[in-house]
Backbone as XML, in Angstrom:
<?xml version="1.0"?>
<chain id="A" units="angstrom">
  <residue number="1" name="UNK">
    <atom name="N" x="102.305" y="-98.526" z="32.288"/>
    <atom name="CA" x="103.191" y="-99.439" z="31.594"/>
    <atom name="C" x="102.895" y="-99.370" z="30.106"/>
  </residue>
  <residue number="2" name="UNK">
    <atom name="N" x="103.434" y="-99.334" z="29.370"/>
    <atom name="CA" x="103.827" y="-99.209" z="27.622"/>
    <atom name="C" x="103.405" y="-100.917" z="27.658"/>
  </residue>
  <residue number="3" name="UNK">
    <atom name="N" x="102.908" y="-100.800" z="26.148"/>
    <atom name="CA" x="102.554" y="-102.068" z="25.680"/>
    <atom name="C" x="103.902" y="-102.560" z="25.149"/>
  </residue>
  <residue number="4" name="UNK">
    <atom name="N" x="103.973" y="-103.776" z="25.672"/>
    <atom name="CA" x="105.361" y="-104.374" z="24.775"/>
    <atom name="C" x="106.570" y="-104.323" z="26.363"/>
  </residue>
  <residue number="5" name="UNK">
    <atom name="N" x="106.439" y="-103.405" z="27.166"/>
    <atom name="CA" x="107.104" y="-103.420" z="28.239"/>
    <atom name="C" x="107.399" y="-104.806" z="28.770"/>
  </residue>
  <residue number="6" name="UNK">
    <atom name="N" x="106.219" y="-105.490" z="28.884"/>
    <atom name="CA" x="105.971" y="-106.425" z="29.707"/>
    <atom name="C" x="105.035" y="-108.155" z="29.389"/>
  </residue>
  <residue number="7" name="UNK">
    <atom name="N" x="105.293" y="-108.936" z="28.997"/>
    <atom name="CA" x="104.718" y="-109.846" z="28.820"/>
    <atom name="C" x="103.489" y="-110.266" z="29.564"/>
  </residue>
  <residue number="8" name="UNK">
    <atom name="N" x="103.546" y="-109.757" z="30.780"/>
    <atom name="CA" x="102.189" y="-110.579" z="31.303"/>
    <atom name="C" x="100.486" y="-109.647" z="30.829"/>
  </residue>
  <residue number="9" name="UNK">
    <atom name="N" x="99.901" y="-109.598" z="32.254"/>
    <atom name="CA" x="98.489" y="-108.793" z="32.020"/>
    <atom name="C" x="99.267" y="-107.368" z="31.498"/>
  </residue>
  <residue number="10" name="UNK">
    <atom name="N" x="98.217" y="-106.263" z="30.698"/>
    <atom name="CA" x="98.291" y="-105.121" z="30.715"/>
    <atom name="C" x="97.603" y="-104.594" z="31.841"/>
  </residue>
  <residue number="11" name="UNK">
    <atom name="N" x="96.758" y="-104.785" z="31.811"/>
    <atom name="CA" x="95.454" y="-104.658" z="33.205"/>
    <atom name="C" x="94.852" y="-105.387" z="33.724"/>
  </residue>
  <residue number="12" name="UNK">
    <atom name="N" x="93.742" y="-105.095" z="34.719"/>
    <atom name="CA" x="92.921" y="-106.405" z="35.059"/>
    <atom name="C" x="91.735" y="-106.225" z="33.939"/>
  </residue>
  <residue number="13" name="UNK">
    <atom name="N" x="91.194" y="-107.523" z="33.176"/>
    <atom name="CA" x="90.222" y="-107.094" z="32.298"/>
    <atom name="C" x="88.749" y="-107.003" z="32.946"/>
  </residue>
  <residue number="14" name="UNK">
    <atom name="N" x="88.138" y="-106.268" z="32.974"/>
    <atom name="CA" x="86.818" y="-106.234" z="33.500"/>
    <atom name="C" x="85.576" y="-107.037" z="32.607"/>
  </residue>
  <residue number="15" name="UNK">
    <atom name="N" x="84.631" y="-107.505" z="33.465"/>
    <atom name="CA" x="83.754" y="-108.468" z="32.775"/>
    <atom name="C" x="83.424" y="-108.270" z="31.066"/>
  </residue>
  <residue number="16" name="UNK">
    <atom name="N" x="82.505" y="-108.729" z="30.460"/>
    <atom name="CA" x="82.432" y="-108.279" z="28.973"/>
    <atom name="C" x="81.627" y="-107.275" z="28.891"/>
  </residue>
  <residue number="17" name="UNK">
    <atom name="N" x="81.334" y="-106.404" z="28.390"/>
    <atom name="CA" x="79.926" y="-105.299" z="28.818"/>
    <atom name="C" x="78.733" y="-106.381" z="28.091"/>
  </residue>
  <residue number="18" name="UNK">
    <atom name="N" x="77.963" y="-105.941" z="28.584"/>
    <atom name="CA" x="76.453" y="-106.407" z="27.636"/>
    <atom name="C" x="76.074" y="-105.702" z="26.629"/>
  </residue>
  <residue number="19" name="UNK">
    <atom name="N" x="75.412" y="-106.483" z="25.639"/>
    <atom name="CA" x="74.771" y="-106.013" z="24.564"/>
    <atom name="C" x="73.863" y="-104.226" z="25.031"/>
  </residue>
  <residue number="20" name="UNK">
    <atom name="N" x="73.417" y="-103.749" z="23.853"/>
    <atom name="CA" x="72.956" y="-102.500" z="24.531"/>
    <atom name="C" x="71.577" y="-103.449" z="24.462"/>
  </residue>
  <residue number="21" name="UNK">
    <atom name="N" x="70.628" y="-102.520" z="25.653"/>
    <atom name="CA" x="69.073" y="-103.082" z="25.946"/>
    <atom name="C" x="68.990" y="-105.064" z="26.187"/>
  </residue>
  <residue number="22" name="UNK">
    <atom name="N" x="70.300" y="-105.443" z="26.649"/>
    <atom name="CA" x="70.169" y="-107.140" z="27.366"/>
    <atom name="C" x="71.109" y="-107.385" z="27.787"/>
  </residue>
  <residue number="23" name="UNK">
    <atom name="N" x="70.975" y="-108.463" z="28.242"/>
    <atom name="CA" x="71.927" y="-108.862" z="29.373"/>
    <atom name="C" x="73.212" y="-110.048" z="28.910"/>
  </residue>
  <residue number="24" name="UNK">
    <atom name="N" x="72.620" y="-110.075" z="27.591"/>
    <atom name="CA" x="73.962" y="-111.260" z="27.026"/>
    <atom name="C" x="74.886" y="-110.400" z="27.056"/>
  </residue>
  <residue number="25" name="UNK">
    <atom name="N" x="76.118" y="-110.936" z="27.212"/>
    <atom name="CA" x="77.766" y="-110.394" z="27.093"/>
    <atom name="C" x="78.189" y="-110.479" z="25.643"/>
  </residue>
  <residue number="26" name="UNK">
    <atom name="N" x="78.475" y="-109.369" z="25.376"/>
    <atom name="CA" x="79.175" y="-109.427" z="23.755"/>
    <atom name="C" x="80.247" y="-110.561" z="23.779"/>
  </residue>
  <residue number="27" name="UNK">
    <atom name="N" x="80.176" y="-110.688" z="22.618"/>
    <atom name="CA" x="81.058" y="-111.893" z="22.157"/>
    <atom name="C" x="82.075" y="-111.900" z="21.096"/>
  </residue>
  <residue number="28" name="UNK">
    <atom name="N" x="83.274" y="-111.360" z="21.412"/>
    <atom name="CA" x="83.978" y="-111.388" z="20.122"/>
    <atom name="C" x="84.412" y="-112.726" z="19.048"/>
  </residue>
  <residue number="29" name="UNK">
    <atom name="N" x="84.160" y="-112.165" z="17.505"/>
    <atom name="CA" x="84.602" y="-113.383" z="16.826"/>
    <atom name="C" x="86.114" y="-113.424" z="17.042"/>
  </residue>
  <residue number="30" name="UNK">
    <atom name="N" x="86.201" y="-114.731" z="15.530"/>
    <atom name="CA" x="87.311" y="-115.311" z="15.517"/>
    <atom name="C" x="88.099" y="-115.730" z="16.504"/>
  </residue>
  <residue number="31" name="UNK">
    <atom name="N" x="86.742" y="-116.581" z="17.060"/>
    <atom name="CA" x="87.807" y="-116.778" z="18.766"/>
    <atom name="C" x="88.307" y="-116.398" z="19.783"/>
  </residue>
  <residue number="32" name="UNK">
    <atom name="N" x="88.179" y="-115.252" z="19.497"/>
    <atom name="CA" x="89.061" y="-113.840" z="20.765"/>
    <atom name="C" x="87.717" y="-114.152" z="21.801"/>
  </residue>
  <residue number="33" name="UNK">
    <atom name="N" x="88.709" y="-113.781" z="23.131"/>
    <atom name="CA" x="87.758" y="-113.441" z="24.581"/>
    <atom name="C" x="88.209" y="-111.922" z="24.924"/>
  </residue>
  <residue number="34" name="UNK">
    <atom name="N" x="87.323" y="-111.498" z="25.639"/>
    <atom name="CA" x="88.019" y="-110.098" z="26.279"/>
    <atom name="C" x="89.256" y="-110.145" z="26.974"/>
  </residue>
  <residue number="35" name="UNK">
    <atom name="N" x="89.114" y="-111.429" z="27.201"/>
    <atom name="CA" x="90.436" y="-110.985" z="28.210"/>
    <atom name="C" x="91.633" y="-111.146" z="27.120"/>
  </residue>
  <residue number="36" name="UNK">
    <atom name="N" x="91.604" y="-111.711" z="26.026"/>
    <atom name="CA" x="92.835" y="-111.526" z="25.043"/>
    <atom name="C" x="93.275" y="-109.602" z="24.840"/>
  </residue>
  <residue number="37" name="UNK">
    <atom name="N" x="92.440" y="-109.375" z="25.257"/>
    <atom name="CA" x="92.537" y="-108.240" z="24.430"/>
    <atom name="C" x="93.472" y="-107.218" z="25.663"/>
  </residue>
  <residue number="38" name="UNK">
    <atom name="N" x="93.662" y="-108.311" z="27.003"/>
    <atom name="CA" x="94.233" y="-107.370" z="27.593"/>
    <atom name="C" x="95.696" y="-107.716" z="28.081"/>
  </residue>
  <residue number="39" name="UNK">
    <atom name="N" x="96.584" y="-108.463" z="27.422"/>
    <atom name="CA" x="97.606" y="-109.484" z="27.089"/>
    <atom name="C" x="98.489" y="-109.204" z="26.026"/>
  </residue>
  <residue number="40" name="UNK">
    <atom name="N" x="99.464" y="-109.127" z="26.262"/>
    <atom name="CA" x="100.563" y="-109.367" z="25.157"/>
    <atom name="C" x="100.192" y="-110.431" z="24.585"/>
  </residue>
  <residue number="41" name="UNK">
    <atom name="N" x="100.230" y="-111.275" z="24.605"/>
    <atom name="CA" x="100.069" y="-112.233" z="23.549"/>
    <atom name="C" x="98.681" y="-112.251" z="22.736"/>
  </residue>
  <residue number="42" name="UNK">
    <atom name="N" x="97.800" y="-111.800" z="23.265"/>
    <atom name="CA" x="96.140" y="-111.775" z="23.293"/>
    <atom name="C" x="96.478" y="-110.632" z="21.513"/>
  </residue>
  <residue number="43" name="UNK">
    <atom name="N" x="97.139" y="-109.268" z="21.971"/>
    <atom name="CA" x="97.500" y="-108.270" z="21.220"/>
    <atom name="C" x="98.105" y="-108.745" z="20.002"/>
  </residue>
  <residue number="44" name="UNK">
    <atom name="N" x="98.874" y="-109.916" z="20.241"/>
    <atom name="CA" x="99.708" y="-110.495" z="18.931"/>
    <atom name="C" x="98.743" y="-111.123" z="18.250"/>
  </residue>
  <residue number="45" name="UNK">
    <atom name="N" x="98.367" y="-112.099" z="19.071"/>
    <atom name="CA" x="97.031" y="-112.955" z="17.799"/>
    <atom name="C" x="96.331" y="-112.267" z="17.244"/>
  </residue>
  <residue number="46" name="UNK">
    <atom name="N" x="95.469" y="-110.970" z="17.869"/>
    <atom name="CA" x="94.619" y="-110.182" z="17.337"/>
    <atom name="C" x="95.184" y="-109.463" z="15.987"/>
  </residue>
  <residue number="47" name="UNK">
    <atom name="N" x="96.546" y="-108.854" z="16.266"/>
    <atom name="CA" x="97.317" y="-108.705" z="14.968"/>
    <atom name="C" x="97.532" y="-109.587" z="13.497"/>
  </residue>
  <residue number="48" name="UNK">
    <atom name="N" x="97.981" y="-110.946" z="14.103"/>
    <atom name="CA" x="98.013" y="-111.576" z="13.139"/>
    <atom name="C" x="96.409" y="-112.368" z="12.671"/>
  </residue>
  <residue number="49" name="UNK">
    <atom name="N" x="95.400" y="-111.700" z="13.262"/>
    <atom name="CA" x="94.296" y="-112.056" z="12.583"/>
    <atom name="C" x="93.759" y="-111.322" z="11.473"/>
  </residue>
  <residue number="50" name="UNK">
    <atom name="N" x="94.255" y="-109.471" z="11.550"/>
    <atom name="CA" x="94.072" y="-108.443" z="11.496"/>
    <atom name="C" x="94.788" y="-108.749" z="9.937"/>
  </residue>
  <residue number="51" name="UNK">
    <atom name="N" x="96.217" y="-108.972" z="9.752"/>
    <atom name="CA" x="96.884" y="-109.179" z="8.713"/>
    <atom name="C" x="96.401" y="-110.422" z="7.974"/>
  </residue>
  <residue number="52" name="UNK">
    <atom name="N" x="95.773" y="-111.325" z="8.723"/>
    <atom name="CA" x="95.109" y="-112.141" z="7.492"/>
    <atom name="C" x="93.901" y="-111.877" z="6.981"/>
  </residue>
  <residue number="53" name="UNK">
    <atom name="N" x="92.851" y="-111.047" z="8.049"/>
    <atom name="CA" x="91.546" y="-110.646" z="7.406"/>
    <atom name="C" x="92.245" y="-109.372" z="6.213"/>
  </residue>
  <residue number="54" name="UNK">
    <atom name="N" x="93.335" y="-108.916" z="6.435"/>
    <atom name="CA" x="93.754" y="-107.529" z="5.149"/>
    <atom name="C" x="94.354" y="-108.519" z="4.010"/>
  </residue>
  <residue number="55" name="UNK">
    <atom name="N" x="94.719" y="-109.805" z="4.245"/>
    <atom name="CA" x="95.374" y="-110.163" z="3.262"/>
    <atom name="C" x="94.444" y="-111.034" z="2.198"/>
  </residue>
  <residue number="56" name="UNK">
    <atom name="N" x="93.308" y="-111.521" z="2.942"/>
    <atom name="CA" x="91.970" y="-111.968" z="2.461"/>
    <atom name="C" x="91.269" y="-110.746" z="0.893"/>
  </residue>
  <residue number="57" name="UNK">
    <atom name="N" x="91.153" y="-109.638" z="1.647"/>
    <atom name="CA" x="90.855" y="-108.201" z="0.801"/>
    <atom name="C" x="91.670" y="-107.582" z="-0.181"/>
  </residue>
  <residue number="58" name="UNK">
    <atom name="N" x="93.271" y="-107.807" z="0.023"/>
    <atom name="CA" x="94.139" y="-107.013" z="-0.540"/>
    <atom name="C" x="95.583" y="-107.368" z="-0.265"/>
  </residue>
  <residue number="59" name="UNK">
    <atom name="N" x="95.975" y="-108.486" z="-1.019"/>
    <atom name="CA" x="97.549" y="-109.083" z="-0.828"/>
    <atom name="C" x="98.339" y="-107.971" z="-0.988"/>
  </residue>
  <residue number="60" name="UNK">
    <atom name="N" x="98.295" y="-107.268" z="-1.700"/>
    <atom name="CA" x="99.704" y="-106.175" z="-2.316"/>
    <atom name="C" x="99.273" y="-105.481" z="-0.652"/>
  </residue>
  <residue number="61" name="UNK">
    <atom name="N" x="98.209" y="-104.645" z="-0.555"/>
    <atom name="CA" x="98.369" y="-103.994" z="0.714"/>
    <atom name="C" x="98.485" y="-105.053" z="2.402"/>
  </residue>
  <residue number="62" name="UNK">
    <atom name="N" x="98.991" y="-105.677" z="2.632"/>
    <atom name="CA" x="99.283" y="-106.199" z="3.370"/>
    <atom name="C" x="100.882" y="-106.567" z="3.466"/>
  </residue>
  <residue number="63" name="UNK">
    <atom name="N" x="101.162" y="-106.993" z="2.290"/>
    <atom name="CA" x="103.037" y="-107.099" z="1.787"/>
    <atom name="C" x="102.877" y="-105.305" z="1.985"/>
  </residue>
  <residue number="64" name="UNK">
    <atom name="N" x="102.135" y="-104.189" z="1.703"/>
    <atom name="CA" x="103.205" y="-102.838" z="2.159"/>
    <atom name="C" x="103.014" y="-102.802" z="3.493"/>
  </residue>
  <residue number="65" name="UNK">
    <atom name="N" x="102.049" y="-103.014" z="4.198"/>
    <atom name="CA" x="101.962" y="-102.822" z="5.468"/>
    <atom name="C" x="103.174" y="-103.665" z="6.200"/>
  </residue>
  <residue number="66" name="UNK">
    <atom name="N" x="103.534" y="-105.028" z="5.909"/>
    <atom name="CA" x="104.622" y="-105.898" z="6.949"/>
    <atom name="C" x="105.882" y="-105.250" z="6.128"/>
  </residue>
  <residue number="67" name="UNK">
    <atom name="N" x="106.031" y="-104.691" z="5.034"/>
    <atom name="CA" x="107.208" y="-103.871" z="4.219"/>
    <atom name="C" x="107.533" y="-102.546" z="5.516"/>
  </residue>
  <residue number="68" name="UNK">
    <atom name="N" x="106.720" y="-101.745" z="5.659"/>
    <atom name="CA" x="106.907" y="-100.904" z="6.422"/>
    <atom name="C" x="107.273" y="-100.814" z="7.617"/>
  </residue>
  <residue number="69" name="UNK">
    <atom name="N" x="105.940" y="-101.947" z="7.994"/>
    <atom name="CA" x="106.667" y="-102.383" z="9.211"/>
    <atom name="C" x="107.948" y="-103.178" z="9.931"/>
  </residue>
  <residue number="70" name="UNK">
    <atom name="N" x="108.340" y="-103.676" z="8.769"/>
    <atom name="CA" x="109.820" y="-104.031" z="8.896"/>
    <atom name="C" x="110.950" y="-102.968" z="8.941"/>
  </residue>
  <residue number="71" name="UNK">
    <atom name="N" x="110.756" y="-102.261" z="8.396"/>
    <atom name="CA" x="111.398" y="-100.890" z="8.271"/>
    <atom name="C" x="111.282" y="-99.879" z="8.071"/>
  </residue>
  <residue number="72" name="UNK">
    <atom name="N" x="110.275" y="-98.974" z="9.150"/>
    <atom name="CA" x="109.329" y="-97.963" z="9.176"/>
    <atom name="C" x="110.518" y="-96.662" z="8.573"/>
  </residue>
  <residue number="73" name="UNK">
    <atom name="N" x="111.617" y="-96.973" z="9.235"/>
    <atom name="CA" x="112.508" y="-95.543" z="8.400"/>
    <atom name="C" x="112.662" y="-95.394" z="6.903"/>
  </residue>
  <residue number="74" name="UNK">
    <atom name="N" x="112.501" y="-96.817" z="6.125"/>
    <atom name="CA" x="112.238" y="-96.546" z="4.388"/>
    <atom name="C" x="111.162" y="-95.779" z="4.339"/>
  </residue>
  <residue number="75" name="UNK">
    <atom name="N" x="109.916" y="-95.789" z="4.706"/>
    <atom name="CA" x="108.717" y="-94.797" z="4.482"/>
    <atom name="C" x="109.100" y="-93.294" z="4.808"/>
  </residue>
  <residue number="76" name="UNK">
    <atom name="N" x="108.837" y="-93.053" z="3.595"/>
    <atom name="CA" x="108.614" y="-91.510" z="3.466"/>
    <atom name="C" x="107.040" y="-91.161" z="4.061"/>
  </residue>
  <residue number="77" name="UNK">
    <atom name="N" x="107.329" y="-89.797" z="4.464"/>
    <atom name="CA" x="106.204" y="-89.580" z="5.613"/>
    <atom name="C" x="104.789" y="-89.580" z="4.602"/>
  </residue>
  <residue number="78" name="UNK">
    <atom name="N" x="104.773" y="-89.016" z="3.607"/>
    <atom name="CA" x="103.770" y="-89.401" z="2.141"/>
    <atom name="C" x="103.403" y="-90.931" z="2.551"/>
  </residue>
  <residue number="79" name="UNK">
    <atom name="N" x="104.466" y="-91.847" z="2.208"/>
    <atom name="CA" x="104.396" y="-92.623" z="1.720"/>
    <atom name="C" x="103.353" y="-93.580" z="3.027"/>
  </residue>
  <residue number="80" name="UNK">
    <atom name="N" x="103.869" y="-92.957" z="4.466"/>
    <atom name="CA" x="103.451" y="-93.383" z="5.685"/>
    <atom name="C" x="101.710" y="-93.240" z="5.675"/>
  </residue>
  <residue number="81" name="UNK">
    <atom name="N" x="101.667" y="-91.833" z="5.483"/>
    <atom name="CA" x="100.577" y="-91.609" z="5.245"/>
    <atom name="C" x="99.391" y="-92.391" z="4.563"/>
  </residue>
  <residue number="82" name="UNK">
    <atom name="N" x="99.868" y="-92.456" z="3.116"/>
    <atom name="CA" x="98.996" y="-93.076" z="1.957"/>
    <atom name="C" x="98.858" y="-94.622" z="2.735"/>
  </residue>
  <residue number="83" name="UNK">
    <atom name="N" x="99.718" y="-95.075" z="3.423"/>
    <atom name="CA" x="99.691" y="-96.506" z="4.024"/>
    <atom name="C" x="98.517" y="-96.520" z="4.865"/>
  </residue>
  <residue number="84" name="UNK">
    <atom name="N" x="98.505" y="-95.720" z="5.892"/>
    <atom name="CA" x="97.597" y="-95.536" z="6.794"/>
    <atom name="C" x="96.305" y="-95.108" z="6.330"/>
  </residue>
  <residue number="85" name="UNK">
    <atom name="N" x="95.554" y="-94.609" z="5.437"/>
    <atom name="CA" x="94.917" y="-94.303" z="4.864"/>
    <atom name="C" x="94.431" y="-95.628" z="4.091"/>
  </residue>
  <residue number="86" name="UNK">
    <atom name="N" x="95.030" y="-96.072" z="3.452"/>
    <atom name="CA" x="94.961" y="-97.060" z="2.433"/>
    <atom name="C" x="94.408" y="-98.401" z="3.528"/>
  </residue>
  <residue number="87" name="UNK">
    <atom name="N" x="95.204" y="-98.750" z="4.613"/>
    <atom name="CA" x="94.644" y="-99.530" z="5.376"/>
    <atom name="C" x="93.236" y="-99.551" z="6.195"/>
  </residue>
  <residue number="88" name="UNK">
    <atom name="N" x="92.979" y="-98.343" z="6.640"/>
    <atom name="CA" x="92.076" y="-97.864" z="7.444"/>
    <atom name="C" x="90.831" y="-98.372" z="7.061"/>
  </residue>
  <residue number="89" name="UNK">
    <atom name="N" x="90.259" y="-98.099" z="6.162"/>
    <atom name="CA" x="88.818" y="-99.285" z="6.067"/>
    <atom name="C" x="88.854" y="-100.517" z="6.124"/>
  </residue>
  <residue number="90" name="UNK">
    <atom name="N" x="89.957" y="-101.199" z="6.170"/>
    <atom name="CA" x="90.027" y="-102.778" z="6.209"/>
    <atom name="C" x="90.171" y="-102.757" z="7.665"/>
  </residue>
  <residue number="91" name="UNK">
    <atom name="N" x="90.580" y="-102.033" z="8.939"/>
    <atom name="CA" x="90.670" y="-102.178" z="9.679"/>
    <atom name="C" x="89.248" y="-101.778" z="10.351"/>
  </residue>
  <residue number="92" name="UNK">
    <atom name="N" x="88.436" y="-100.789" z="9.945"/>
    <atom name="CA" x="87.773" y="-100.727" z="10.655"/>
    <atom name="C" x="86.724" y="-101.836" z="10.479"/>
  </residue>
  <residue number="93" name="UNK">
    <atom name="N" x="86.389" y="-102.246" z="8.888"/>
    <atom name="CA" x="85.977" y="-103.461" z="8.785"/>
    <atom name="C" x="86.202" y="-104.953" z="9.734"/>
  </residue>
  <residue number="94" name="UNK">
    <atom name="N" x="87.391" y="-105.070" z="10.187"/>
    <atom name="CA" x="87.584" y="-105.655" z="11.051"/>
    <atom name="C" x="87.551" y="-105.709" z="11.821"/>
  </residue>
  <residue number="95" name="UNK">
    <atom name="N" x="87.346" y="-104.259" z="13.154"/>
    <atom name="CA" x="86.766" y="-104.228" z="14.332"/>
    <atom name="C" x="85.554" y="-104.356" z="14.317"/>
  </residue>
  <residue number="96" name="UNK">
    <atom name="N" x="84.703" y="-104.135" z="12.767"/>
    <atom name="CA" x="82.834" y="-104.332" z="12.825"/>
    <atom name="C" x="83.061" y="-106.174" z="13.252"/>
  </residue>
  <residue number="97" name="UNK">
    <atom name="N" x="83.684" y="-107.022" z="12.593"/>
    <atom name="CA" x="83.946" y="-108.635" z="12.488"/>
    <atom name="C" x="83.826" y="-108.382" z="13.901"/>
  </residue>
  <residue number="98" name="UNK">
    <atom name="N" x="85.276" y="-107.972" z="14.842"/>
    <atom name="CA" x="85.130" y="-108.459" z="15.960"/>
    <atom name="C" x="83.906" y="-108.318" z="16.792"/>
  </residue>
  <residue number="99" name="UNK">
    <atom name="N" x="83.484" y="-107.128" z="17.109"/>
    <atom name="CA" x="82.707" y="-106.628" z="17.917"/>
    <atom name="C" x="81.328" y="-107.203" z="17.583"/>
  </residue>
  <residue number="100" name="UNK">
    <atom name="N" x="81.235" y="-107.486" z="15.981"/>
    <atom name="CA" x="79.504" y="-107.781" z="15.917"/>
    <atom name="C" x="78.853" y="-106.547" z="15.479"/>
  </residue>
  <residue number="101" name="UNK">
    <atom name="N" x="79.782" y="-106.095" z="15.276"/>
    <atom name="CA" x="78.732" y="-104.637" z="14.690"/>
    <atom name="C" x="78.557" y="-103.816" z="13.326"/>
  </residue>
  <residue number="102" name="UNK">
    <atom name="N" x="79.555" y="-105.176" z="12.590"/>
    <atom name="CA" x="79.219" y="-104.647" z="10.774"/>
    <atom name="C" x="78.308" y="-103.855" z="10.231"/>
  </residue>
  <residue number="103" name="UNK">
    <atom name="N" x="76.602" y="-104.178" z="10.880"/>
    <atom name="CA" x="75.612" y="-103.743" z="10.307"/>
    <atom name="C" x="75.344" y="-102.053" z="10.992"/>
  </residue>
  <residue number="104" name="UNK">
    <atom name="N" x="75.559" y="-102.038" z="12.051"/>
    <atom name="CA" x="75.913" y="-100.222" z="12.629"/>
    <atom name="C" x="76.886" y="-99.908" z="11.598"/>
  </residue>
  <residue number="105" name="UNK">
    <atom name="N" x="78.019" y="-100.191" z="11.870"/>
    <atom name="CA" x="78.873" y="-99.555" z="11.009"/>
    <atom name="C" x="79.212" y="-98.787" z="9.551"/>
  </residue>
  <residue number="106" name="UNK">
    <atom name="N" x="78.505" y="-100.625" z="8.579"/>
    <atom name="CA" x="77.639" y="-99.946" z="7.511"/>
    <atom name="C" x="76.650" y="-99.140" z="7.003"/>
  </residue>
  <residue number="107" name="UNK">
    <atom name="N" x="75.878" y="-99.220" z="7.987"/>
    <atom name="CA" x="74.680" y="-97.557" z="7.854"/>
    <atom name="C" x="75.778" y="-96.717" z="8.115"/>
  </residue>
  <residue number="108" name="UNK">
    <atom name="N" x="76.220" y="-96.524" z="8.934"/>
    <atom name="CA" x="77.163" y="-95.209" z="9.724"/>
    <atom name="C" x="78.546" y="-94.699" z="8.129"/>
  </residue>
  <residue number="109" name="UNK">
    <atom name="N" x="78.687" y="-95.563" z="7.488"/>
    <atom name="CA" x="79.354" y="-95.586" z="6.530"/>
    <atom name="C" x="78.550" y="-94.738" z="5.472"/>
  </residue>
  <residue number="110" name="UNK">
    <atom name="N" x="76.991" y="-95.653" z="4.895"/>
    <atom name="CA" x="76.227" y="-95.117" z="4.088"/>
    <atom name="C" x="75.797" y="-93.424" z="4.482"/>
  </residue>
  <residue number="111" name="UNK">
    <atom name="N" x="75.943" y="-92.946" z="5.699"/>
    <atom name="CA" x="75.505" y="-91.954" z="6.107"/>
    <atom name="C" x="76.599" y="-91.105" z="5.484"/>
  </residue>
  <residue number="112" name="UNK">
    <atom name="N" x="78.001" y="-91.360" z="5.712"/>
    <atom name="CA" x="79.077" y="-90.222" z="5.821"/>
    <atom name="C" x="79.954" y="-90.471" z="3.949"/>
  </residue>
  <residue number="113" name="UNK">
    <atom name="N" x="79.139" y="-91.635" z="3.211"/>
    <atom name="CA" x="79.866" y="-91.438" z="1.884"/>
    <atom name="C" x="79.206" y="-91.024" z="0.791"/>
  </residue>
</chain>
């Protein structure tokens, strides 16, 4: 099933995994549970959390991102590009938020810049 097909579950969500080396269950911020994450609606909030943690960092890039996405056929494939690009560290910044794993990430960053 395509996301967006269907309003209800996408899948069944399976428990949370555990931390590596213990037995606590990861915990996503900003409120999210795992099981949002396996939900149409779960997918929307996560979005519109996504566009306010980018709009926190970078108002102009957030107005191009909902610009585009309002009307992905104005973007020139350049222009698509430079978007996606341009967004991409704020996003991955934001999966470090969710997951808890900023501080991996940032070494892993310091390593590759």
């Amino acid at each position: 099933m395509a996301l967006g097909t269907h309003d209800s579950q996408l899948t069944q969500p399976s428990p949370p995994p555990a931390r590596a080396g213990g037995n606590e269950p990861l915990r996503l911020a900003f409120g999210l549970a795992f099981e949002d994450l396996y939900s149409r609606a779960g997918a929307e909030r996560l979005d519109g959390l996504f566009l306010e943690f980018l709009a926190k960092a970078d108002p102009a890039l957030v107005a191009s991102l909902e610009a585009g996405r309002a009307d992905p056929a104005k973007l020139a494939v350049k222009e698509e590009s430079e978007l996606i690009i341009a967004v991409a560290p704020h996003l991955e910044d934001f999966v470090g938020e969710l997951f808890g794993i900023r501080g991996e990430i940032a070494a892993l960053q310091a390593e590759h810049h």
